[in-house]
N, C-alpha and C positions, 0 to 999 in steps of 0.2 A: 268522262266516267268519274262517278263520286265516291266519296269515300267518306264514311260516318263515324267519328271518333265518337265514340260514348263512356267516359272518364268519370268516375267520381273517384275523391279521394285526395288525389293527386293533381297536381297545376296541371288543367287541360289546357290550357293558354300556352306552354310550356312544348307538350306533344303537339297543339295543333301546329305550331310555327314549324317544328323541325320534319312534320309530315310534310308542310308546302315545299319546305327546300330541298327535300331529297325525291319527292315527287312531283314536282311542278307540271303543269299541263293536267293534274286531278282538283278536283274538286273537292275541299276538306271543308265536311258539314259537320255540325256538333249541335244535339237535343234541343231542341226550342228553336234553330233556326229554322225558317222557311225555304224548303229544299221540294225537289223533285223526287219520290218519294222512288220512284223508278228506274232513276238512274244511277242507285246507289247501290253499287258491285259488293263493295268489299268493307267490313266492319271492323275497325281495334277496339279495347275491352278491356276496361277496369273496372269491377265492383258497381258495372251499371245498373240501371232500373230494369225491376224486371218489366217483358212487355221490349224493351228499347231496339231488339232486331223484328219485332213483328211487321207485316202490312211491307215486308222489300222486296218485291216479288221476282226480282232480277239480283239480289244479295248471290253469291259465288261462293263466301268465305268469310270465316271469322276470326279475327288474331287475338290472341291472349296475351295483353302487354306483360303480362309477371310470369310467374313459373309453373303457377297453380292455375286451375282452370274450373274450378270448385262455383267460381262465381258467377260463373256462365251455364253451367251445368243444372243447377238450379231452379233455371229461372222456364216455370212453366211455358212459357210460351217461345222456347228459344226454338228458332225453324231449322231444319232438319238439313241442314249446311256443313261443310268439313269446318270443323274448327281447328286451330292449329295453336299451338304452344312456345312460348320461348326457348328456345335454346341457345344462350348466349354466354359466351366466353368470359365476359365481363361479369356477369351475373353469377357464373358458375365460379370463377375466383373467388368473389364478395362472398361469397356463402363461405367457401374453404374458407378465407379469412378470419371469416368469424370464430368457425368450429375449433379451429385449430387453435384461436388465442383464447378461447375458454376451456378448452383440454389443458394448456399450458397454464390458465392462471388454477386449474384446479391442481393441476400436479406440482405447482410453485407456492402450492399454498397462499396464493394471493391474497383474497380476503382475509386471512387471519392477521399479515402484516398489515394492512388498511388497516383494522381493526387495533392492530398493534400500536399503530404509530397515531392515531387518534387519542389512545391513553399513554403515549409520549412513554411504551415499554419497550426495551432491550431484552429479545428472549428469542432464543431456538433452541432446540433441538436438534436430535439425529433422522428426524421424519422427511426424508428427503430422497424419495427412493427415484431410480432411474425412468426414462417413460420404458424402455422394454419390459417394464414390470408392471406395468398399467394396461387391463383390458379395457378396450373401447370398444364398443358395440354399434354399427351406425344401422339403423331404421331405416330402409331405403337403399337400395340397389340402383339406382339407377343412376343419371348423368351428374347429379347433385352428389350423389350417395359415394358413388366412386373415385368425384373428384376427391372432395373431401376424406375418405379411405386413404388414397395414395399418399397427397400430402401428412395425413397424421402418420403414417409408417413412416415417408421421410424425416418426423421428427425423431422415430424411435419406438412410437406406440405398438403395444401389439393390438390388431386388427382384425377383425372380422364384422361381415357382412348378416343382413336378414331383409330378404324380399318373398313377396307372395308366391311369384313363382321363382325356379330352382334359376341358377345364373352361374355359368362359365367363368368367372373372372380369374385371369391368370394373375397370380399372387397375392390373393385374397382370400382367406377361409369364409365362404360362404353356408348360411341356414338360409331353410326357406319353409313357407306353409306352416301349419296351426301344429304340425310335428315336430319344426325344427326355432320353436321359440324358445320353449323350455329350455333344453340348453344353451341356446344363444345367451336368452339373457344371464343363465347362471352362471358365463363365464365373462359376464360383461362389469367393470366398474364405473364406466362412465356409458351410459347410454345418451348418443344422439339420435334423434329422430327428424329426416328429412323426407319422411312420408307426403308422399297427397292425399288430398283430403276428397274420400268415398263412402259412401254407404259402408261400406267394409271397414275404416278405420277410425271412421266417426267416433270416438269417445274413446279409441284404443290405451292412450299411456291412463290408465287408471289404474287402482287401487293393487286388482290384483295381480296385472303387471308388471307394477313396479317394486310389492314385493318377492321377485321373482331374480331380482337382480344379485349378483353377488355381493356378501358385505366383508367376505374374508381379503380383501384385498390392499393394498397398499397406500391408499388414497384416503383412508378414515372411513369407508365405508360406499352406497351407492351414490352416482350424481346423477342427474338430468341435465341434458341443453335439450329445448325442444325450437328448432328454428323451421318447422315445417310449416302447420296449419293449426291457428287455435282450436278448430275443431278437434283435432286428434285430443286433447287432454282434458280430462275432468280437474278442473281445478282443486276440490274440495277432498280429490282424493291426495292428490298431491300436498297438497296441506298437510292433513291426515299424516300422509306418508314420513312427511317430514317431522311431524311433531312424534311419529310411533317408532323411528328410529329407522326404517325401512330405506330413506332418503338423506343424504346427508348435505345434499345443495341442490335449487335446482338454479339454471338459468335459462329463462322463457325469453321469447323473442315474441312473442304469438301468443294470444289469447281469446279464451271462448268469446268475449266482447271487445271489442276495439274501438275507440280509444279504454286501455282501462279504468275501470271508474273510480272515481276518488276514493272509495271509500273498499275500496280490493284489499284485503289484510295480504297479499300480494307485496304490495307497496310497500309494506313495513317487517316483513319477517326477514329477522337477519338472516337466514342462509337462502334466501331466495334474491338475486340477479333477473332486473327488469331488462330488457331493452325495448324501445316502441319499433315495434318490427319494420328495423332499419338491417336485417343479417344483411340482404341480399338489393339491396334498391335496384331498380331495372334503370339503367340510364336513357334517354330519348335518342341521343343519338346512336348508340348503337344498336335500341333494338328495333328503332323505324328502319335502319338499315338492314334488320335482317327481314323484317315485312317488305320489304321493296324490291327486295331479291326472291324473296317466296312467288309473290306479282309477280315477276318479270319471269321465273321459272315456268308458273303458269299460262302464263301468254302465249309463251313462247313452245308450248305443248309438254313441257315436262311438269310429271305430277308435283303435287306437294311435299315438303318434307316435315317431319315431328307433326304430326294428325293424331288429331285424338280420337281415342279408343272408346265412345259413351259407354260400350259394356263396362268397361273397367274404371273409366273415369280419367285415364291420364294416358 
């Protein structure tokens, strides 16, 4: 039984070795080799060509090495198979990692000291307020969305949530729907967004979203981190945003292009934080392990787990 890695992006040399050694006795094909077009059950999937699951007439199942599934969803010709998504421990750390140490350098004032100590200045102030006095607003409910949530209240942050639909989360102030934005964000000072990227959110953090945010708050006014999908943000509003006062830092992780291009005024505005969307990296060995276990559930007559939803997209 074969198995079709179709990787761009990322060392596929990397995933194919770690797929042979946690699956051995399959067959790990990858684009341009000469395979048996037939015998290929089951598909992983980064940011491939579109076209690259067509013509597998015995394909089972699709895995989504990353968190998003944006890239697969796309792609006209993708055949009418459970596709399935990561959900990985590791992955879902890396992201809180992330979120939490740009909530902290925004609430530590961080870049102003870089700033500071590049012109060799000795200065503070009393602008040093606690996090229970910082709203943080996160974008995303879901396994991402909540990890990141818990962890930022174990710093101290206050906390609440905004998902499309309404969500139970015990210890969590929850918004949800085109009803419960508005005041989400106006109670929000640091807005994270760990949205997936849908028809529905496609261009979301723009212009008029983000003047929506609170600027009465403790932190010098509104932030952004957007570690979700370049798709969700218009860049040019956020620019905008930042130079109209609306924005007072953002840091992207993600961008409408990838790699950013040289010439992105991204790259040179001081209150904007690049990162090349490293929040979350998918590591190979842990999440071909969690593919091999999804297999093995399969085989073995139990359904899949984390399946994606095409209506919704995630």
């Amino acid at each position: 039984m074969t198995i079709l890695a179709a990787i761009r992006g990322w060392d596929a040399d990397k995933w194919v070795a770690r797929l042979q050694a946690t699956l051995p006795g399959r067959d790990i094909v990858v684009p341009g080799d000469v395979f048996d077009r037939r015998a290929v059950h089951y598909a992983v999937a980064w940011k491939a060509p579109a076209g690259s699951f067509a013509g597998l007439p015995n394909l089972e199942a699709i895995f989504s090495l990353g968190a998003g599934v944006d890239h697969l969803l796309s792609d006209p010709k993708l055949p009418d198979v459970p596709i399935l998504r990561v959900v990985d421990p590791d992955l879902t750390n890396r992201m809180s990692e992330y979120v939490v140490l740009h909530c902290l350098k925004i609430l530590r004032q961080q870049m102003r000291y870089v700033r500071q100590q590049a012109e060799r200045r000795w200065e503070d102030d009393d602008r040093q307020p606690a996090a229970r006095s910082v709203r943080v607003g996160v974008l995303g409910t879901g396994v991402l969305g909540q990890d990141a949530a818990r962890k930022l209240q174990l710093m101290g942050f206050d906390v609440a949530g905004w998902g499309r639909s309404p969500k139970d989360i015990p210890g969590l102030a929850t918004y949800a729907g085109p009803e419960g934005l508005k005041p989400f964000l106006a109670r929000t000072d640091i807005l994270v967004s760990l949205l997936p990227l849908t028809d529905d959110t496609r261009g979301f953090i723009n212009r008029a979203l983000l003047s929506g945010l609170a600027r009465d708050g403790r932190v010098g006014g509104a932030h952004l981190i957007n570690a979700g999908r370049g798709g969700l943000q218009v860049e040019a509003d956020i620019l905008a945003c930042l130079d109209n006062g609306a924005l007072a830092s953002a840091t992207l992780d993600v961008f409408e292009t990838e790699p950013l291009p040289q010439d992105s005024p991204l790259w040179v505005h001081p209150r904007v934080t690049v990162t090349p969307h490293n929040a979350a990296m998918s590591e190979p060995e842990a999440v071909v392990s969690l593919v091999a276990e999804q297999i093995r559930r399969y085989e073995a007559g139990e359904p899949f787990q984390h399946l994606v939803d095409r209506g919704t997209g995630y």
